[in-house]
LUMPA-364747 format. One line per 10 residues: number of its first residue (from 1); for each residue x, y, z of C-alpha. Coordinates in nm, 4 decimals, always signed. Each point is the difference from the previous one (the first is absolute). Last residue first. Layout:
LUMPA-364747
NUM = X Y Z ~ ...
//
This chain:
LUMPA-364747
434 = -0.9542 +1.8867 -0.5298 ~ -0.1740 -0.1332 -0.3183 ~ +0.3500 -0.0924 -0.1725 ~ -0.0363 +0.1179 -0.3362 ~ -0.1028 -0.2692 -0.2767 ~ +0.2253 -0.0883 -0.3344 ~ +0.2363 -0.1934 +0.2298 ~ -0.2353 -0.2112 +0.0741 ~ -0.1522 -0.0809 -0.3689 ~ +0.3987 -0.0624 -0.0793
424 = -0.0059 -0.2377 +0.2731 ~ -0.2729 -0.1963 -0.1762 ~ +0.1371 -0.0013 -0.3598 ~ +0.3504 -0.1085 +0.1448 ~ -0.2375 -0.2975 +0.1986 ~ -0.1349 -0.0971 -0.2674 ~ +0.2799 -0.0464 -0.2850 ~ +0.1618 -0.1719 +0.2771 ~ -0.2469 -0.2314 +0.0211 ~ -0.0381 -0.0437 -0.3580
414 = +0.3585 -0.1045 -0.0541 ~ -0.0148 -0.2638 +0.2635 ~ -0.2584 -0.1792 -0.1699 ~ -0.2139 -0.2398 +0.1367 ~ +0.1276 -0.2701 +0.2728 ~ -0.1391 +0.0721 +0.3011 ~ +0.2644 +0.2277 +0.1080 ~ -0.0922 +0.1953 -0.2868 ~ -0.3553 +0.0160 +0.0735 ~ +0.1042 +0.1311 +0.3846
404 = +0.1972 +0.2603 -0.1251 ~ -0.2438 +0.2672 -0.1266 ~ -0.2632 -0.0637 +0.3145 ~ +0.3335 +0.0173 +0.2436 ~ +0.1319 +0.3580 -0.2061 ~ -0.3956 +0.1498 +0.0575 ~ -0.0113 -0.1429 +0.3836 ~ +0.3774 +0.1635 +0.0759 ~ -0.1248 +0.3266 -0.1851 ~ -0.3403 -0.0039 +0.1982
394 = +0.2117 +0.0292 +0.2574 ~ -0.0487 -0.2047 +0.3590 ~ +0.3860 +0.0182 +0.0288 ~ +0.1882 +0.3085 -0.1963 ~ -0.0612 +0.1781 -0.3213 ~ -0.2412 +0.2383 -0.1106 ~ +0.2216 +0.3237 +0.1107 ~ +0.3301 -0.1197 -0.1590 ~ +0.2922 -0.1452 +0.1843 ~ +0.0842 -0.2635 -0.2030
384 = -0.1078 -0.3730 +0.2241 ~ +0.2191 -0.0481 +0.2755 ~ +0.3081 -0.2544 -0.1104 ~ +0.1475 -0.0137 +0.2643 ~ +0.3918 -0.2104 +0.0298 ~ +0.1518 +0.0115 +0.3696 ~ -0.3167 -0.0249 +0.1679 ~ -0.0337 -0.3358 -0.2170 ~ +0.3522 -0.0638 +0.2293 ~ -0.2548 -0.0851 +0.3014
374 = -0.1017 -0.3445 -0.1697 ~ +0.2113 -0.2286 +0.2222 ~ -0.0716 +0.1965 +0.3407 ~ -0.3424 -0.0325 -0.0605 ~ -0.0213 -0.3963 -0.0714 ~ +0.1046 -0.0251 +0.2930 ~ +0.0240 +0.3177 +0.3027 ~ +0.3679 -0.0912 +0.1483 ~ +0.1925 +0.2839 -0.1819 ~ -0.3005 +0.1831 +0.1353
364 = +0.0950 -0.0340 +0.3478 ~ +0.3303 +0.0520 -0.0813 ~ -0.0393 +0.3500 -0.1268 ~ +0.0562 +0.1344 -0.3372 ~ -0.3889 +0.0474 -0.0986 ~ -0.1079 +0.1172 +0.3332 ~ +0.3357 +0.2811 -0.0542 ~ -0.1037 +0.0673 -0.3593 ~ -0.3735 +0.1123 +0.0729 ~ -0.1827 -0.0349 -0.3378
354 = -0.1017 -0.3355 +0.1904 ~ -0.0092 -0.2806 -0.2384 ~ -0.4116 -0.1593 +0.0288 ~ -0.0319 -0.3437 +0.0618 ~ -0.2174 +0.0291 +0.2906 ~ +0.2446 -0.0579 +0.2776 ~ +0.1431 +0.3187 -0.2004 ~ -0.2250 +0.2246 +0.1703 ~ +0.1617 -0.0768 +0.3640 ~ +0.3627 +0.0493 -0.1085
344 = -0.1624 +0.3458 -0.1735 ~ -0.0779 +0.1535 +0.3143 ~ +0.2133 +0.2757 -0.0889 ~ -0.2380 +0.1181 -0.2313 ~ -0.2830 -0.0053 +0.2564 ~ +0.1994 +0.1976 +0.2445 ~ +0.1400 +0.2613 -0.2286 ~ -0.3925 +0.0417 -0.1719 ~ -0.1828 +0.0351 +0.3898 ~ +0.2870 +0.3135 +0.0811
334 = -0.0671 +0.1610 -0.3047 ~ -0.3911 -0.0615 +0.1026 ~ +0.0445 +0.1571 +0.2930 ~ +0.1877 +0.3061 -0.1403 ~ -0.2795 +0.0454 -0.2356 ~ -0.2288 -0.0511 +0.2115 ~ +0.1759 +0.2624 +0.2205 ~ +0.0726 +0.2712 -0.3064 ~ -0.4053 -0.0192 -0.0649 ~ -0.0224 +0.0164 -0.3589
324 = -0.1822 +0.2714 -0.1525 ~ -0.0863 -0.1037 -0.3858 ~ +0.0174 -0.3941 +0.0440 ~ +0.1891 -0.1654 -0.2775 ~ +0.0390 -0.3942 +0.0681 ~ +0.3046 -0.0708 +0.1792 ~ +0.1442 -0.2992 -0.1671 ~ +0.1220 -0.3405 +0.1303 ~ +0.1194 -0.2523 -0.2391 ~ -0.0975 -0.3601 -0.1127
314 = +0.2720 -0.0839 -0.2667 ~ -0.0178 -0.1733 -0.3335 ~ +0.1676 -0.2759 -0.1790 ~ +0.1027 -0.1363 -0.3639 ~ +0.3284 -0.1910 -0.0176 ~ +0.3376 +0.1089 -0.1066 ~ +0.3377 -0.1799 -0.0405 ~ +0.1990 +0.1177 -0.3187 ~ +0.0713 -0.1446 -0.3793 ~ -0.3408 -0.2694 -0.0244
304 = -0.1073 -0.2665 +0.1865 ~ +0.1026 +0.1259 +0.3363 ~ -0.2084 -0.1674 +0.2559 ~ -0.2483 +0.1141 +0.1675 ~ +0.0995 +0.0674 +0.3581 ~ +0.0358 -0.3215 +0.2228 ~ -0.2004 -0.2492 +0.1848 ~ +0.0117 -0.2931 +0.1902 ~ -0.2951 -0.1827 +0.1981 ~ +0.1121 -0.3673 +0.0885
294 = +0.0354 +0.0894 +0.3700 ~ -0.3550 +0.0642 -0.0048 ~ -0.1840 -0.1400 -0.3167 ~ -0.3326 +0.0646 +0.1141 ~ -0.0538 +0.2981 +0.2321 ~ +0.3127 +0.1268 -0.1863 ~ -0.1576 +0.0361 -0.3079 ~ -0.3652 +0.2058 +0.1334 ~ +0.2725 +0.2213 +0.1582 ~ +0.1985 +0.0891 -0.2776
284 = -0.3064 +0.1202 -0.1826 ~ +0.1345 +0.3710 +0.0370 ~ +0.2823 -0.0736 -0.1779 ~ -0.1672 +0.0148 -0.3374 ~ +0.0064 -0.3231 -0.2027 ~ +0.1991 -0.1577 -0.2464 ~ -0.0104 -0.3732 +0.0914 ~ +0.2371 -0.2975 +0.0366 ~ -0.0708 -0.3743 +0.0957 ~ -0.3482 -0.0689 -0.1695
274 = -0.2419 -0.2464 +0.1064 ~ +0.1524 +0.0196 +0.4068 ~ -0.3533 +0.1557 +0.1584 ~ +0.1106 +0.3254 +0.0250 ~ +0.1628 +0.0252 -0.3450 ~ -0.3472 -0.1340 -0.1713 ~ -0.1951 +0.2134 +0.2501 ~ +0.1991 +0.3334 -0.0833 ~ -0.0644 -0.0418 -0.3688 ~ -0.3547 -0.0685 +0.0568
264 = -0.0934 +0.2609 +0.1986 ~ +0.2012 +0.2489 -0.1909 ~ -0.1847 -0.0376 -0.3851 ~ +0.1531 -0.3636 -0.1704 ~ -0.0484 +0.0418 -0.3872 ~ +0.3401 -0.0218 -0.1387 ~ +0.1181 -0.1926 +0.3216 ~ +0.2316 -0.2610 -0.1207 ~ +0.1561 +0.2088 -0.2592 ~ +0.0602 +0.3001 +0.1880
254 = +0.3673 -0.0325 -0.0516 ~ -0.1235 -0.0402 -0.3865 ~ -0.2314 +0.3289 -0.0378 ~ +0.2077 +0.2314 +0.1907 ~ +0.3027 -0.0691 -0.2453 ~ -0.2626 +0.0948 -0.3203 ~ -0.0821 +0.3363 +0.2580 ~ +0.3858 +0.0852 +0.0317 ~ +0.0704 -0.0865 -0.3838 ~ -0.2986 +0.2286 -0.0649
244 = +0.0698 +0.2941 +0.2326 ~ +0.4189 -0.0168 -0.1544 ~ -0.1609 +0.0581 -0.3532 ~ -0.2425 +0.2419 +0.1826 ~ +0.2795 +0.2225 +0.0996 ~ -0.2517 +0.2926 +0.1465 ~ -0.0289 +0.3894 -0.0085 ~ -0.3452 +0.0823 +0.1128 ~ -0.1669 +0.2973 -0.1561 ~ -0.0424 +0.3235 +0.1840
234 = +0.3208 -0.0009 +0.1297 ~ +0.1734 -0.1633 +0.3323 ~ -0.1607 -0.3593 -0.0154 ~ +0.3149 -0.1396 -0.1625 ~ +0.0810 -0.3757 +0.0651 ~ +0.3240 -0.0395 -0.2037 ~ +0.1739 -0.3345 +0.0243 ~ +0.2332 -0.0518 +0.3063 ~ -0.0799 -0.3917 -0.0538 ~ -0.0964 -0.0920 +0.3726
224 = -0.2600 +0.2959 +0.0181 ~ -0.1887 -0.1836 -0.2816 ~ +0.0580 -0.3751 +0.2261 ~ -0.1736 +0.1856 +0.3076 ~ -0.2601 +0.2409 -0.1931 ~ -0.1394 -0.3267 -0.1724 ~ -0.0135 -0.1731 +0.3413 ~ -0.1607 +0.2750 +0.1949 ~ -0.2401 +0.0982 -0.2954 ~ -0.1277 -0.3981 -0.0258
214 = -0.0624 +0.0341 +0.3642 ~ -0.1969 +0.3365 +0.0122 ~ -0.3649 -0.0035 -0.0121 ~ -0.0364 -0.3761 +0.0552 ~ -0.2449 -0.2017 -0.2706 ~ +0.2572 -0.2548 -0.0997 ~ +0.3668 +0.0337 +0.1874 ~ +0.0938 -0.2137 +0.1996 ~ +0.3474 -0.1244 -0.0736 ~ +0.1206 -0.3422 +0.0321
204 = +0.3134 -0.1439 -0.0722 ~ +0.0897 -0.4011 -0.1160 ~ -0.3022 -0.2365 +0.0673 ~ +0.0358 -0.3375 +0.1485 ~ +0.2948 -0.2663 -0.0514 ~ +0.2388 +0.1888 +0.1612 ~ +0.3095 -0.0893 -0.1862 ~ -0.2141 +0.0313 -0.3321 ~ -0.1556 +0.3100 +0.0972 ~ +0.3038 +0.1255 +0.1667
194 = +0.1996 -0.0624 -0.3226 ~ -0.2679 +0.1634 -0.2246 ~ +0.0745 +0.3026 +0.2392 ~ +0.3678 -0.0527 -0.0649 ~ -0.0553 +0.0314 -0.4023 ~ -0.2446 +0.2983 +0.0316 ~ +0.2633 +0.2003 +0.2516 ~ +0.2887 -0.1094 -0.2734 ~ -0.2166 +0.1551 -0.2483 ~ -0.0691 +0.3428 +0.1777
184 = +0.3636 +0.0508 +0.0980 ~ +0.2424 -0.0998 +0.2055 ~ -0.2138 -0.1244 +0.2794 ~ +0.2142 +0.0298 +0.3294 ~ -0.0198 -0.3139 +0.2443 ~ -0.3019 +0.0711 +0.2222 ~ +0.1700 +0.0303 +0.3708 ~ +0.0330 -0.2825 +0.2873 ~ +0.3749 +0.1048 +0.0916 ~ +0.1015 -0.2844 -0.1991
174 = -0.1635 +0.1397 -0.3176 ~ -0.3357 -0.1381 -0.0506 ~ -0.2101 -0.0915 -0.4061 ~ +0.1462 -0.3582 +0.0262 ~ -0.2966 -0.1663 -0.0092 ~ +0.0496 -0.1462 +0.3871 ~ +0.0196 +0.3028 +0.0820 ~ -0.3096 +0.1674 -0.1178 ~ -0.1790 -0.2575 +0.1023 ~ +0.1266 +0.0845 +0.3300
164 = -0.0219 +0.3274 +0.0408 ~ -0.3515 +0.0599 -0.1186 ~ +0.0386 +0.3253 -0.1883 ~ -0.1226 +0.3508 +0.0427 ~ +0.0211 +0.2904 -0.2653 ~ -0.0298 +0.3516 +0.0469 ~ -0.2626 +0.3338 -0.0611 ~ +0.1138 +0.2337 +0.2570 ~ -0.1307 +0.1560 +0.2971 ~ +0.2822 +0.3150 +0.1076
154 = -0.0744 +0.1259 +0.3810 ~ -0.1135 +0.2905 +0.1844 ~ +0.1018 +0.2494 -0.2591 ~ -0.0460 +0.3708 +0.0830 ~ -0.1810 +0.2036 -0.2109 ~ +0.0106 +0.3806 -0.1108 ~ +0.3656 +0.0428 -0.0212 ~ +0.0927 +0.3539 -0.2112 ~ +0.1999 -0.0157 -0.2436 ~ -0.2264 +0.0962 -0.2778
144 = -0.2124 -0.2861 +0.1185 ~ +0.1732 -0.2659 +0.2290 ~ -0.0912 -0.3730 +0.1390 ~ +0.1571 -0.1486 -0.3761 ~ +0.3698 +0.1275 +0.1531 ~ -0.1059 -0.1048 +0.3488 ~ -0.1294 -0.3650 -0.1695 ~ +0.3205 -0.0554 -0.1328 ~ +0.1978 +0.1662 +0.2956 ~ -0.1232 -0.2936 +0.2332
134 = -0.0269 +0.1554 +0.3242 ~ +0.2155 +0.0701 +0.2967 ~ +0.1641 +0.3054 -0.1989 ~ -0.2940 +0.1401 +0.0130 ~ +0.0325 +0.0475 +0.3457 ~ -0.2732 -0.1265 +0.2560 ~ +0.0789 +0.0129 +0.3961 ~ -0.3142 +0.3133 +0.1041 ~ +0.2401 +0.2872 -0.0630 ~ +0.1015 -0.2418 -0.3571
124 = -0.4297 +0.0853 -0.0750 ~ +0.0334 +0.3354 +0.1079 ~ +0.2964 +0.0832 -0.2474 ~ -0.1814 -0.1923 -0.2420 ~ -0.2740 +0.2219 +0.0003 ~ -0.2649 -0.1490 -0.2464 ~ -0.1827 +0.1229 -0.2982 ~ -0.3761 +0.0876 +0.0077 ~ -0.2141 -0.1811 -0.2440 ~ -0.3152 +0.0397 -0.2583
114 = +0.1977 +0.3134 -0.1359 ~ -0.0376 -0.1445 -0.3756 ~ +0.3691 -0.0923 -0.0401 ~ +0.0326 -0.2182 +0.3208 ~ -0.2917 -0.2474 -0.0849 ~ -0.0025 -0.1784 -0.3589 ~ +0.3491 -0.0007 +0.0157 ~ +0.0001 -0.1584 +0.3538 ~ -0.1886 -0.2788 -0.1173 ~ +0.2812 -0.2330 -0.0567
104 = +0.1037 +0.0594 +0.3463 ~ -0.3037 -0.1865 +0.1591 ~ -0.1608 +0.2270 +0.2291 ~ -0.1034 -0.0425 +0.3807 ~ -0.0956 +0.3217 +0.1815 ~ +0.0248 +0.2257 +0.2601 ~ -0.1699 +0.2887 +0.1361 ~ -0.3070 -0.1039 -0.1505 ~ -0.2056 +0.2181 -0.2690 ~ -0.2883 +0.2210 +0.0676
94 = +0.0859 +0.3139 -0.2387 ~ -0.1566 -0.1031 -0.3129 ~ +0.3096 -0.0353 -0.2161 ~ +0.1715 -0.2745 +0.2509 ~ -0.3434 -0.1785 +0.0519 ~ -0.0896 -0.0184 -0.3534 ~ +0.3332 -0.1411 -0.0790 ~ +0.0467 -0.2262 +0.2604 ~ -0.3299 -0.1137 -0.0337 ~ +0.0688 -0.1135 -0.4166
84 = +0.2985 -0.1188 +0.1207 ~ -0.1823 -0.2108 +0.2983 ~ -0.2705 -0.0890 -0.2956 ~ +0.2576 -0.0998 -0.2540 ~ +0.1427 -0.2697 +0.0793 ~ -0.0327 -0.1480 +0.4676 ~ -0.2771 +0.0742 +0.1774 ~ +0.0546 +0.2340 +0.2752 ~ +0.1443 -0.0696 +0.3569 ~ -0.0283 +0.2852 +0.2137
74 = +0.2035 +0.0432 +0.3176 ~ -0.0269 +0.2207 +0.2972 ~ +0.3739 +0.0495 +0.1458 ~ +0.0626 +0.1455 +0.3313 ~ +0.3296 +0.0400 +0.1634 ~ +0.0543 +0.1739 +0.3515 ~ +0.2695 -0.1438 +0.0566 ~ +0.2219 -0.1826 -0.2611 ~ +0.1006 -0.3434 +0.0043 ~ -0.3969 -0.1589 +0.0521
64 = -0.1206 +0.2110 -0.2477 ~ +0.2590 -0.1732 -0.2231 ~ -0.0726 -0.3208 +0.1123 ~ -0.3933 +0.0685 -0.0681 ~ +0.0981 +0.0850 -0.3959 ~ +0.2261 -0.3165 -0.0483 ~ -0.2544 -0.2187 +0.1090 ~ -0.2756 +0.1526 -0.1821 ~ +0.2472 -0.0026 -0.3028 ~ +0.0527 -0.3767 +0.0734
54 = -0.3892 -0.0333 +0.0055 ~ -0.0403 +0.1603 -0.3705 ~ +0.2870 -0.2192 -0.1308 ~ -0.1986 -0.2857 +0.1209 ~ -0.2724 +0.0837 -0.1713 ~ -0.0690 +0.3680 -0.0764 ~ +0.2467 +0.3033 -0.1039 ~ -0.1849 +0.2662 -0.1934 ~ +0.1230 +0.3032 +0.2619 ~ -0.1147 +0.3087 +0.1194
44 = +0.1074 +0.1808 +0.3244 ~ -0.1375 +0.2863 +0.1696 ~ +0.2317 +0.1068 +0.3337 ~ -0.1967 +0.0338 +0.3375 ~ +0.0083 +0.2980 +0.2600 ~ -0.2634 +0.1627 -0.2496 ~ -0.2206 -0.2581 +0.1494 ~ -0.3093 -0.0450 -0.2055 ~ +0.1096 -0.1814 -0.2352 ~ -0.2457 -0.1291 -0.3191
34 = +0.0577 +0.3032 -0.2333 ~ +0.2062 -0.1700 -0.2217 ~ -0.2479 -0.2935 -0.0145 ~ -0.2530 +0.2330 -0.0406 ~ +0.1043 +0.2388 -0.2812 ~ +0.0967 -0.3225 -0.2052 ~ -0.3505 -0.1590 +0.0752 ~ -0.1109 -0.0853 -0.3216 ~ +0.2676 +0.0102 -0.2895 ~ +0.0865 -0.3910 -0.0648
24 = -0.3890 -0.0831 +0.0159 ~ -0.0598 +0.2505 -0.2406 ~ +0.2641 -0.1900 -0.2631 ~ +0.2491 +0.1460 -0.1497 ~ -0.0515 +0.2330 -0.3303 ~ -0.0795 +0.2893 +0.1719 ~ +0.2974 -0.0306 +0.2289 ~ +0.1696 +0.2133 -0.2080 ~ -0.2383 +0.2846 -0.0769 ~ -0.0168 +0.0573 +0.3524
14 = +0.3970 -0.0006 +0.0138 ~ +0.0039 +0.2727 -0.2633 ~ -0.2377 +0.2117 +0.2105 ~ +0.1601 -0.0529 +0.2885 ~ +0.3449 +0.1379 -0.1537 ~ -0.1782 +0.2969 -0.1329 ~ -0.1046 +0.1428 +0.3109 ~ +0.3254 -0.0926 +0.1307 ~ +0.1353 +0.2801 -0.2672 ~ -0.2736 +0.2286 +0.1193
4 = -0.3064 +0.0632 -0.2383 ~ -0.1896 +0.2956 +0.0113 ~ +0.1989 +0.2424 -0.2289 ~ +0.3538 -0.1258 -0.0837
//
């Protein structure tokens, strides 16, 4: 290959890439990664702000507290595509951070093109994490060509919360506090018109107009619950839209009280006690529990269909590629990656499931509500198909949302299926840039 290098190549194709994202998202990649000036001091990226963003500040300084020596300089980039669109640039250009957070559903777009380094997980278990500690769902989805390139800090999935005692006093609570099982989509429709009635307010709510993903994360929960085909492995897609249509027309009546309601509103009208049950990522568990305290229940999406399953993701770490790696960095930041991810007790204040069993099987969690009550959605992923354009912040996730959304609305289910095979088919028919 005259001229050109294989990594050559790689930048090139990631160039091209970020093309089509904004400048703003691109400026300043070589900077940012280039902002430490002790070598002493491991690099690490992450998109967490808020109050997940101070947790992982917390987390961070306790570790560096625990081991001597320690030093962590942390970057917090803004959240979609420009940190992936950095990540990439950075981890082709030669000036990426020693460490890094990745959602799992990205991987595919990551690992095959060279962009990261795999991980030694007979360092990692030196330094008190085995793989066997962590959820073997995500370490299955963590590899490429059997090789682990991520390590799953915890599992975020999309669930449903429930006011516990309108719920009871509808009848919709076992005895230990639980949802009663639906049996199937119409018995689900006829004990949601109960709440309403029992209630006296709205039935569910679901936010879901104008988001990038929601409408996705519910369609790909109650798909995933009917075993149907979801083929993304060939060059054209290979779906059951008979079973996508009944799943979308199903969408369209639980979300009958919120056809038009985006994710401010939705969370507002269960916050504020107009609607007793909503579908909603876990990650808004805290805004809930600030107002409905002791009242707050919640659980994993509910099994409409043949099996449990229920959309969700997973922040990972990742060692971006860097070409000569120094072996003590790398050590150090082995050593940073077991302590974080056994920290997972202290990440799950926030909602999140630790991917690390022993937090998740302890007592201390056990007493964590509403965690504790939704941690079997671990049990059940549904990550979106493991294809390059997939993943949170996709365009794929916006593309299926902008398809659905109509439908859920009220137009026809048909066409929205229609759309959204026609628009993963345009995927599939373009090459992964990197």
């Amino acid at each position: 290959m005259t001229g050109l290098t294989r990594r050559g190549l790689l930048r090139g194709a990631v160039y091209g890439a970020g093309a089509a994202v904004t400048g703003s998202a691109l400026s300043g990649c070589g900077s940012i990664a280039g902002s430490v000036t002790s070598g002493d001091e491991i690099r690490y990226w992450n998109l967490f702000t808020g109050p997940d963003g101070g947790l992982m500040k917390d987390m961070t300084r306790s570790v560096e507290k625990r081991v001597p020596g320690l030093k962590v300089r942390t970057t917090v980039l803004e959240w979609g595509p420009p940190y992936y669109t950095k990540l990439a640039m950075a981890s082709a250009g030669g000036r990426s951070p020693d460490v890094a957070i990745l959602h799992l559903t990205r991987l595919a777009g990551y690992a095959p093109g060279g962009l990261l380094d795999p991980w030694d997980m007979d360092l990692l278990a030196e330094f008190g994490l085995r793989q066997d500690d962590l959820n073997q769902t995500l370490v299955k989805r963590s590899l490429y060509q059997g090789t682990p390139y991520a390590i799953p800090l915890d599992t975020h999935p999309f669930v449903v919360f429930f006011d516990r005692d309108v719920l009871d006093k509808a009848g919709l609570l076992t005895g230990e506090g639980r949802l009663v099982p639906f049996e199937s989509p119409k018995h689900a429709l006829e004990l949601m018109d109960k709440l309403r009635k029992d209630g006296g307010k709205l039935g569910p709510v679901f936010g879901h107009a104008n988001d990038p993903a929601m409408s996705w994360r519910m369609f790909w929960s109650l798909y995933s619950q009917t075993g149907a085909t979801f083929d993304l492995s060939g060059e054209r897609a290979e779906i059951d839209e008979d079973t996508a249509v009944e799943v979308v027309g199903f969408m369209a009546e639980l979300a009958r009280d919120s056809r038009t309601m985006d994710v401010q509103t939705a969370v507002a009208a269960f916050a504020n006690g107009r609607s007793p049950m909503i579908f909603s990522g876990e990650w808004d568990m805290a805004t809930y529990r600030t107002t409905l305290k002791d009242r707050l229940g919640g659980a994993p999406i509910p099994p409409f269909y043949d099996r449990p399953a229920g959309a969700a993701d997973s922040h990972a770490l990742v060692l971006p590629h860097q070409d000569n790696p120094d072996p003590e960095r790398r050590r150090r930041t082995h050593q940073f990656v077991a302590e974080l991810v056994r920290s997972g007790l202290t990440w799950a204040t926030a909602g999140h499931i630790p991917a690390y069993l022993p937090a998740v099987s302890s007592a201390a969690y056990a007493k964590l509500r509403p965690q504790s009550e939704y941690a079997d959605a671990a049990k059940q992923l549904a990550l979106d198909p493991p294809v390059w354009f997939a993943g949170s912040g996709s365009d794929f996730q916006t593309r299926m949302s902008q398809a659905l959304d109509p439908a859920i609305g009220g137009s026809s289910a048909a066409k929205a299926v229609r759309t959204m095979v026609s628009q993963i088919n345009t995927l599939l028919a373009q090459p992964n840039p990197a």
